[in-house]
N, C-alpha and C positions, 0 to 999 in steps of 0.2 A: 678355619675362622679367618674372617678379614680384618677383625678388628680384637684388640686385648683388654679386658677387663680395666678399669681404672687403677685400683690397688696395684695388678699385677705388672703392669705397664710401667708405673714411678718407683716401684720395688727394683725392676731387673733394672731401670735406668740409673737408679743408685748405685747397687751393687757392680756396675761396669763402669762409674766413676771412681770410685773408692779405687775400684781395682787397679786403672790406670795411675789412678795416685801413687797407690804406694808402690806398685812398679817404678816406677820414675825414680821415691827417693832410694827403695834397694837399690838400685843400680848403681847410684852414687856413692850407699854403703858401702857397697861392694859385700853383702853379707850374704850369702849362701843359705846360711839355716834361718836368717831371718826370712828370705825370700821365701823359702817352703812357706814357712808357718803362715805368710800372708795369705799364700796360694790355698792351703788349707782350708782359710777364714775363707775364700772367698767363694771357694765350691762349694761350701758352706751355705754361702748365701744366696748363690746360683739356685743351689736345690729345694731353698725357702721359697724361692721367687716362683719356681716351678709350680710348687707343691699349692700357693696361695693363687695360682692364674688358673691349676687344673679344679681347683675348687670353687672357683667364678665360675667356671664352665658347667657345672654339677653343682646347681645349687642342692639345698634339701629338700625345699617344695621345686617340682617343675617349672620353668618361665610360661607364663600364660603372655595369650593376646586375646583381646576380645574382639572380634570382626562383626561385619552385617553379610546379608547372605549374597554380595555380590565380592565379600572375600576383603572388601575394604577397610582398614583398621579403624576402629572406633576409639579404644581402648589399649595402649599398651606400652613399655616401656621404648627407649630408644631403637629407631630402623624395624624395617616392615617385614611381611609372612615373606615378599617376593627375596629380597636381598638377604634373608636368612637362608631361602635354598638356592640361591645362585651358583654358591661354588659345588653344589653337589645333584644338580639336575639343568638339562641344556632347557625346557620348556620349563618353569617353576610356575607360571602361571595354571596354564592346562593341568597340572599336578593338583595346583589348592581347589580349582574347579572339580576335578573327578573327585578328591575328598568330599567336597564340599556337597557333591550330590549324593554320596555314600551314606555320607551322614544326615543329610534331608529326610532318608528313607530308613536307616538305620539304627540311627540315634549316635553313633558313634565312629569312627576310622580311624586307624594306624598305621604308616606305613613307615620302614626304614632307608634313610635314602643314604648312599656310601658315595664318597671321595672317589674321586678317578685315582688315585695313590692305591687307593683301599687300606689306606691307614686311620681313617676316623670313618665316624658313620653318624648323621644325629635320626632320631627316634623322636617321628610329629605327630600328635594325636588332635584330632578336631572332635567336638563334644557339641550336638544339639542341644541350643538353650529352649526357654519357652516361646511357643510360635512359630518356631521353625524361620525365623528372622535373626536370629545371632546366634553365634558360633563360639565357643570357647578353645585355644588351641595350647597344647602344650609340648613342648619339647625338653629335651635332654640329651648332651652330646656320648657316646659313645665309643671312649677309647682307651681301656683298661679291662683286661681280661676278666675280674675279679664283680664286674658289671654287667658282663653281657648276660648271662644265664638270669642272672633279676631280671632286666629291663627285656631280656624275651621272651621270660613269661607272661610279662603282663600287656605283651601286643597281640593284636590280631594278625599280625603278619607270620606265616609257618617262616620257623631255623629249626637246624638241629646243629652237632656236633659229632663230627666223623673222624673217625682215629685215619691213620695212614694206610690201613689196609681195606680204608671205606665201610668200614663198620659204626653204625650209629652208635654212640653214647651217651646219647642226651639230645629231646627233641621239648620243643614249648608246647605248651596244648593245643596250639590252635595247628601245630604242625602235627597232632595227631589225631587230630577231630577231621586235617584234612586227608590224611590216609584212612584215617575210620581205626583206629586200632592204637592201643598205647604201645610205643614203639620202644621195646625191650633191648638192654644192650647187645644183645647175641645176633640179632637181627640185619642179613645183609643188608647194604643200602639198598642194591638193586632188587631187593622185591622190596621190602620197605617204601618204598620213593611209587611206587605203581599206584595212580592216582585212581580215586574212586570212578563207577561211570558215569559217564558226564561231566565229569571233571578235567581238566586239564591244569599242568604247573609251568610254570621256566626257571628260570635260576635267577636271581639278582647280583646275589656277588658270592664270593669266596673266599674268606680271610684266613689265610694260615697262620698256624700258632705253634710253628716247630711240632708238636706230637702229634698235635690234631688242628682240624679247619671248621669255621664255623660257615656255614650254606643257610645262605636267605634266599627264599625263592617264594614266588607269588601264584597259589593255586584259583582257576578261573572255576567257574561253574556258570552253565550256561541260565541265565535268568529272563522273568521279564522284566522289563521295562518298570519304575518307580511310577506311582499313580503322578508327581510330579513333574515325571519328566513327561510322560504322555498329556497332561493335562496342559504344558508349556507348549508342545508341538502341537496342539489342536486350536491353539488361541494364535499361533501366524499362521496356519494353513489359508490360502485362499479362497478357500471353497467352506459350503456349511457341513458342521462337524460338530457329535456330542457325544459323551461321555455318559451311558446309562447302567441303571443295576440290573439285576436278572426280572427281579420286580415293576421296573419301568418307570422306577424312578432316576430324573436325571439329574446326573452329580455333577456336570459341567456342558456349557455350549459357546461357542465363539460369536462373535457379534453378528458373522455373517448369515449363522443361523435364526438370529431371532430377524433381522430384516426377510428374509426365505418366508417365516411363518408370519410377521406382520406384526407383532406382540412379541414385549420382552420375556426370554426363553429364562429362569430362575433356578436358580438350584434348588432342589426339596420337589419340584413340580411334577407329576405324574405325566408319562408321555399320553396317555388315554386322557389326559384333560385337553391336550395341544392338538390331536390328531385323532382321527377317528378310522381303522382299520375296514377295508372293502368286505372281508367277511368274518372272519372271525376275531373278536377284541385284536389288538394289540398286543395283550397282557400275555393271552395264549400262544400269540406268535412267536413273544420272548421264549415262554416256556419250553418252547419246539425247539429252539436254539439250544437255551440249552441241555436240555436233555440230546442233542448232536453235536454237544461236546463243543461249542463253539463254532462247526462249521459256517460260512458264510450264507446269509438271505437273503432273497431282497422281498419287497414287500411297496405294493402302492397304498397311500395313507391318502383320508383329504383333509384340510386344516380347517379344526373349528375355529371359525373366527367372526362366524354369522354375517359373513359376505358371500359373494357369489361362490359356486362351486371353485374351489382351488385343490389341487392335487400335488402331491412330495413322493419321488421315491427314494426308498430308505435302502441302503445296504447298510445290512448289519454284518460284525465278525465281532465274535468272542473272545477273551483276553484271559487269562489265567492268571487272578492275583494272591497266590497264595492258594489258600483253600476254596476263595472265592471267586465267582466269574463280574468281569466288568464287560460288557458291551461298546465297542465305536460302533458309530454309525453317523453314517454320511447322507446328506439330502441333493438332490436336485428337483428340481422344477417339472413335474412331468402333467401340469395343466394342459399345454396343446396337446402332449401323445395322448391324455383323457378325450380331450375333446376331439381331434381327429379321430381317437377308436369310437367315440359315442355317435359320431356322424357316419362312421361307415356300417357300424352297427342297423343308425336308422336307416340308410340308403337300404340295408338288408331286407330290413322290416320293412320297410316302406313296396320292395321290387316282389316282398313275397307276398305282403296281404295285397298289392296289382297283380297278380297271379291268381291269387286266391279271388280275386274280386274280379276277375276276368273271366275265372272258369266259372264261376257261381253265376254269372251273367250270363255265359253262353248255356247255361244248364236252364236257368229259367226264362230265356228267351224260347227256347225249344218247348216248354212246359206252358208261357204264355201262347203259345203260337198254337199250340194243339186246345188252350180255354178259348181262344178270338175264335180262332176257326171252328168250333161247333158249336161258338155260342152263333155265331154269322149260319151258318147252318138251320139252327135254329129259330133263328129270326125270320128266316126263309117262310118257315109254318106260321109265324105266329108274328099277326100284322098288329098295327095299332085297333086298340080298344080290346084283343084278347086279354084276356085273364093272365097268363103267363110273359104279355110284352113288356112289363115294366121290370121283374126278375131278371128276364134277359137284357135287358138295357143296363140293370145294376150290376150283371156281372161283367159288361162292354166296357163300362165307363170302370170298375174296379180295374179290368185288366188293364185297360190304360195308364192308370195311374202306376202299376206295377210295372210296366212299359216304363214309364218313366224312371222311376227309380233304379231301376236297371241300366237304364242309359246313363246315371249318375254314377255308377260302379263303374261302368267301361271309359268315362269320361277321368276317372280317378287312374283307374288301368293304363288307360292312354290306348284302347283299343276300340275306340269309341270310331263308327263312321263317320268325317267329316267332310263337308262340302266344299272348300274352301273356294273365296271369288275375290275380287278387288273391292274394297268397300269403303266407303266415304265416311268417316266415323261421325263426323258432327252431322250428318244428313240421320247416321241410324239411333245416334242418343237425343236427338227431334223425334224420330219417329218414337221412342220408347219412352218419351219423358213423359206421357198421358198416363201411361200402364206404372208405372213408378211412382207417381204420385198417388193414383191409386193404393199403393202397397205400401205406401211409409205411413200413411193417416195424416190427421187433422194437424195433430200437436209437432209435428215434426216437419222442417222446411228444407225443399232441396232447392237448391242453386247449381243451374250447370252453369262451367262456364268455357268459353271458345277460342286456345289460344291462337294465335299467328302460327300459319306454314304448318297445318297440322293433313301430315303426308297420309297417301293412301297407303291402306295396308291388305295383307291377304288372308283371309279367316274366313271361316264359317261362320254366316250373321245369324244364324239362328243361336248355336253355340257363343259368340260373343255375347249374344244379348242376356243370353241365360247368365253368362259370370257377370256380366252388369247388376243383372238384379238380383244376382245372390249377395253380393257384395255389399248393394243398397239395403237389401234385406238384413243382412248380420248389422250393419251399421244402425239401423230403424232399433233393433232387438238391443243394440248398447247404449241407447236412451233412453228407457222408460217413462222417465218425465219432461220426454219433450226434446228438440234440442235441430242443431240446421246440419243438415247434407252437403257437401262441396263436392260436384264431381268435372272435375276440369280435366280440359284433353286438350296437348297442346305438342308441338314437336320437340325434338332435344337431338342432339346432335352431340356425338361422343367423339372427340378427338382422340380419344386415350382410351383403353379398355377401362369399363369399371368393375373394379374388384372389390365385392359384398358380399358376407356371409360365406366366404365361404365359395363363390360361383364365380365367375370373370364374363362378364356381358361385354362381346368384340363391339371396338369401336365402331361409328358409323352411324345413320342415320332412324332413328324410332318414333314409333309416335309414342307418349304419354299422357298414359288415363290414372289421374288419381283419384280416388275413393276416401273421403276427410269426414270425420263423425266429430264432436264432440261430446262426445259420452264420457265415460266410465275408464275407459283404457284396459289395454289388457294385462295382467300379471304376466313379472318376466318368466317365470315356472311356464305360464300357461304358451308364450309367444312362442315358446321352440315346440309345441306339440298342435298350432293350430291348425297345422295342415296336413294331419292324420285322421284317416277317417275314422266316424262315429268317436272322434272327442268334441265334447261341445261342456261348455260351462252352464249351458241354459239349464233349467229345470226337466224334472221328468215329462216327455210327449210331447218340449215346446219346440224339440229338432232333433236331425236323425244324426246330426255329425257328419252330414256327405256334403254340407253344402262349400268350404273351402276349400277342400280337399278335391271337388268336384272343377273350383275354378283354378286349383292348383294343377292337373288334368289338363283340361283346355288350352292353359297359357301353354304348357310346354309343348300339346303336341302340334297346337300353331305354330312353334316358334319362337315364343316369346319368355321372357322372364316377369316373374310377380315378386316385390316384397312387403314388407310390411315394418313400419313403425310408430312407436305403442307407450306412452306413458299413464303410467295410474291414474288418472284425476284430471288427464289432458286431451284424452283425445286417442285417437289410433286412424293411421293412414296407409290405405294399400295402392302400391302402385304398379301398374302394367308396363311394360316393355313390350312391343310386336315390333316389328321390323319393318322397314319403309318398304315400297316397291314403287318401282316408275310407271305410272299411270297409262293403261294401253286399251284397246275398244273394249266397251262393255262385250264380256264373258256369257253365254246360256251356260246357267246352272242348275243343272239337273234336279227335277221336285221330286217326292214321294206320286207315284200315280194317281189320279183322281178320276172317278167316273162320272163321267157326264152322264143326265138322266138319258138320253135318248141314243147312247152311245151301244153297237151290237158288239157283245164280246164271246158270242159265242164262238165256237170255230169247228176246225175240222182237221184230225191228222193224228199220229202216232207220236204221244211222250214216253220217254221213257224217265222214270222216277227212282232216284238213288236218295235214301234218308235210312240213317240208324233209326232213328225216332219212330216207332210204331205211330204213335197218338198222331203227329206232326204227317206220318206215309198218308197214315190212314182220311184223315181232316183234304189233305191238299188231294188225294187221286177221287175223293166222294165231288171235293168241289171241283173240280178240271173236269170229270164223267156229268155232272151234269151241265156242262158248258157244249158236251158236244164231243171231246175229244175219247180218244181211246189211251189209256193208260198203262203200262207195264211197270211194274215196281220190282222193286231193288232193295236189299237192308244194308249192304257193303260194295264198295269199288270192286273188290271180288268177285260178289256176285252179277254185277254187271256184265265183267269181262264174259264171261261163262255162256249170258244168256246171250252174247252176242255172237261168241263164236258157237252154239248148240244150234243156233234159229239164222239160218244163210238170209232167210226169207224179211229176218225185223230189221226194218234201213229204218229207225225214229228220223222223226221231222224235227224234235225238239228235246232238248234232255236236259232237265231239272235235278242240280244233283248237290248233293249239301259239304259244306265244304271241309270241316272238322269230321271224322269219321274211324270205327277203328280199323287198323289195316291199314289200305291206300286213300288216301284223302282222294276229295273231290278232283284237283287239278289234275293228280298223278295217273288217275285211272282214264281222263279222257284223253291226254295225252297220248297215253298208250292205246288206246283203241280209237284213235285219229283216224286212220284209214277207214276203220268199219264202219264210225262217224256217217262215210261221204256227206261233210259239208253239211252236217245235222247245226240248230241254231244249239248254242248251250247257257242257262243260266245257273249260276253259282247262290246259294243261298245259305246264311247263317247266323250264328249267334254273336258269331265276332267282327271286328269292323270287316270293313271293304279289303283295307293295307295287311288285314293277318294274311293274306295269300299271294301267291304271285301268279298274276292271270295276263303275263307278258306271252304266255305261248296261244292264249284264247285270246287278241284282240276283239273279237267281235261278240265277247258275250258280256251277259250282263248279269246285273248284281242285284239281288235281291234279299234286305237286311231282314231278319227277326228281331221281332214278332210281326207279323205280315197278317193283312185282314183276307176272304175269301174274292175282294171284290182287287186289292191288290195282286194279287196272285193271279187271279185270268188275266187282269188286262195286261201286266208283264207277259204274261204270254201272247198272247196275242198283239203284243206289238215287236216282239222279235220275230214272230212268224210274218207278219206284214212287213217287217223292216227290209228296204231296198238297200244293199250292197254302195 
């Protein structure tokens, strides 16, 4: 104690004045038996003084304090929790603290704290009021044999009492609730004292008492965490963090959380209100938790918030509180990894259905080329004003249009033939502005307009022209009632890469063509998918879905970059990117063949014909044999090889041979039979573009695309057989 009771304090101060007194006049007595009888009196009142200071100390009721839950005194008699255990613990703060959370969670705490002397000990109990906001503490000092055995039974702190040969003779309940057994006087200490599993003890102190010693010691057990105290360390975590039941309801979240989800995150709220799970509930997710015992998960969620797609992922881990399980789980931000994986996804989709739409292309190119060539066959017999020439005409002009279509798959593929030349874009959007008006109608106005320094570029004008008027045409189709066209092309000049969407267009010099509607605009749902083929918002039969996707195709395998922007109710604008080129002598660029009426294509000489294609062998060796020539066919590069080295005698003048094939493709097998060749012409023919092959070892042959008419097909030959070196 640092301080003495009031009473007992003026009692002992008396009692050692009196005493000096009458010391002083015995000695002047000179009385011997008077002096005893003083001394008598005075132990006397020495042992009063004792008796009235040790019963300050031990009252009848306990001394309370009433605190708040930061340990603060609200309520209480003279001097504070801290300065009452100073002389008997080096941190008294950290002490009231760990009570303090024992009891948050508990409802209660005791512990005994001993004098460095180990001559007194005092016994502090802290008491959860209501709200878990104030504290009630009591104490009682500790120093009389005659008290200890009461006051240790009624704490939660394990003592016992051990005779001198270490045998127990007396332990409190709580010191045999922590051994698990009521500890019997017969009983060594040393098994006695062997702590349950998962338990561990230490000693606190040891007071001897001549026969026997009384042992305060503090057994641990390993726990979790108070729902307080984890609920406190999730509200300063820097990161988003919540506190959920097994059911998915959440019991706490920190601020940072609810800024993450957008909307304030509440206690009581269902995480399936806040978050909507990629596949199955949420709810079921927990359940998988815990039915694995809490192991950790993680799980991507997207946040309903009825904004654009937003994405969180969740690590969960399981808590064990009591009987029951509590859920952490943690957020981060995992919108871009959504959106990069959704774009690499469609890159996938997009590279497979060009695959898919390149082979379907080359299959019906093969398929159109065997209906042209025997409807041309046909036509042969059957002149104008026959009964059957209008039927053959209907299936010429249908395969055409099939021809077409097809070249919009390979244009999508990016395996489309292209011709590419230097072209003067305001010279070709003059020429095409007649055909475009044409195509928008009455109620709809187009405006081109002409900027400055608008650079030459290199494309294919036919191909250009087609994304022009695809472009004019979607734009015409998002007006119905009416509305003006802006199609302006003018130069731009990029200092600095532009980084959009996603793509990075190197700096440097472009022309710019934009395409400006005033319509309807597009939905943002619909803006990320319009350049997928056969998606179209039109109505059933008013489009096939090829026609963006067609100038999406184009742009890139020019060269160039397209995008597009799109507000509901405003408008939507596509814009081109091609690449400048320095302007150099106009270019011959290569046409599709055309026969003049007076023109002789028959000839004279040995082809040799390589095609898988029956219908296609069959169509091209009927029309080459009646031109004149003699024909040898072929179904595979293998069988070629074969019939050239069986026949010393067959030197072909020409060899017709298709380029996709199974086995050895068209390049590889002429290649190889180079020599037998001797300097035969060779033309290469297919369903795929020009660029699907590499015809760097055949400089001198030519190309000939499917679907090909019967009157294309002679004159290619016949002009490589005339062709001078």
């Amino acid at each position: 104690m640092s301080e003495l009771p009031l009473l007992s304090r003026g009692l002992a101060g008396a009692v050692l004045g009196i005493s000096l007194v009458l010391t002083l006049w015995l000695v002047q007595q000179d009385g011997v038996a008077v002096l005893l009888t003083v001394a008598a009196v005075a132990a006397l009142l020495m042992l009063l003084a004792e008796t009235v200071w040790k019963r300050a100390r031990t009252p009848a009721d306990l001394t309370v304090v009433l605190t708040d839950a930061g340990g603060a005194v609200v309520a209480a008699p003279p001097g504070t929790l801290l300065e009452l255990l100073a002389p008997y613990c080096v941190e008294p703060a950290l002490d009231l603290f760990q009570m303090v959370r024992d009891a948050r969670e508990y409802g209660a705490r005791s512990r005994l704290f001993v004098s460095d002397r180990q001559d007194e000990a005092l016994c502090l109990t802290v008491t959860r009021l209501e709200g878990a906001k104030r504290f009630r503490w009591n104490w009682v000092y500790v120093d009389q044999p005659d008290q200890h055995r009461s006051l240790l039974s009624r704490m939660d702190l394990p003592a016992a009492e051990v005779d001198k040969a270490g045998r127990v003779i007396w332990a409190n309940p709580a010191a045999q609730d922590c051994l698990g057994q009521v500890v019997p006087p017969s009983l060594d200490i040393g098994e006695s004292f062997a702590p349950q599993p998962g338990q561990d003890w230490r000693l606190l102190s040891r007071k001897d008492s001549g026969s026997h010693a009384t042992l305060m010691f503090e057994a641990t057990t390993a726990r979790a965490p108070s729902v307080f105290e984890i609920d406190d360390l999730l509200s300063r975590l820097p990161i988003p963090v919540a506190r959920i039941s097994a059911t998915g309801e959440i019991i706490s979240a920190n601020a940072i959380t609810s800024d993450l989800i957008g909307q304030p995150i509440e206690p009581g709220m269902m995480l399936d209100s806040v978050l909507e799970g990629m596949g199955p509930p949420l709810s079921q997710r927990l359940a998988k938790l815990t039915a694995r015992d809490g192991r950790p998960l993680t799980e991507v969620a997207r946040i309903r918030n009825g904004v654009a797609d937003r994405f969180v992922q969740l690590n969960l881990l399981g808590l064990r509180m009591g009987e029951d399980m509590t859920i952490l789980m943690s957020l981060s931000d995992a919108t871009e990894l959504k959106t990069m994986e959704a774009q690499f996804v469609q890159s996938q989709k997009m590279q497979a259905v060009g695959q898919l739409a390149g082979g379907v292309a080359h299959d019906f190119n093969n398929l159109l080329t065997a209906i042209s060539g025997h409807c041309d066959l046909l036509l042969m017999r059957h002149r104008v004003g026959d009964s059957d020439y209008s039927d053959l005409m209907q299936v010429r002009e249908n395969t055409n249009r099939a021809a077409a279509l097809v070249r919009q798959l390979l244009a999508f593929s990016r395996k489309q033939t292209l011709q590419p030349t230097q072209l003067d874009l305001w010279d070709t959007l003059g020429d095409l502005s007649h055909l475009l008006n044409r195509l928008i109608g009455a109620n709809v106005t187009l405006d081109i307009r002409k900027g400055e320094d608008i650079p030459t570029v290199r494309v294919d004008e036919r191909q250009f022209e087609q994304v022009v008027m695809n472009l004019v045409v979607n734009a015409r189709d998002a007006m119905p009632d009416g509305g003006l066209i802006t199609l302006n092309a003018r130069g731009r000049t990029l200092v600095n890469p532009l980084r959009r969407d996603k793509v990075t267009v190197p700096a440097g010099d472009y022309a710019l063509i934009e395409v400006k509607d005033t319509g309807q605009g597009i939905a943002p749902d619909d803006l990320r998918k319009i350049f997928e083929p056969f998606f179209t918002t039109k109505g059933p039969g008013r489009g096939t879905g090829l026609g963006l996707s067609t100038v999406y195709g184009i742009v890139k395998q020019s060269g160039g970059y397209v995008f597009v922007d799109s507000h509901l109710g405003e408008g939507t604008t596509f814009s081109l990117y091609l690449p400048a080129v320095v302007k150099t002598a106009p270019e011959l660029v290569p046409r599709a063949p055309v026969i003049e009426p007076s023109r002789d294509v028959t000839g004279r000489g040995v082809i040799l014909l390589v095609e898988d294609e029956v219908p296609v062998r069959t169509f091209a060796k009927r029309a080459l044999e009646m031109r004149g020539y003699e024909v040898i066919e072929a179904g595979t590069g293998e069988d070629a090889l074969e019939l050239l080295k069986a026949s010393v005698e067959l030197h072909p003048d020409i060899v017709l041979s298709d380029v996709v094939m199974p086995g050895m493709d068209g390049p590889s097998w002429v290649r190889e039979a180079d020599t037998r060749l001797d300097g035969a012409r060779v033309i290469f023919m297919s369903g795929y573009a020009e660029d699907a092959f590499d015809g760097t070892d055949h400089p001198g042959s030519a190309y000939l695309a499917k679907p090909f008419s019967l009157n294309q097909l002679v004159l290619t030959v016949k002009e490589q057989l005339e062709r001078v070196d």
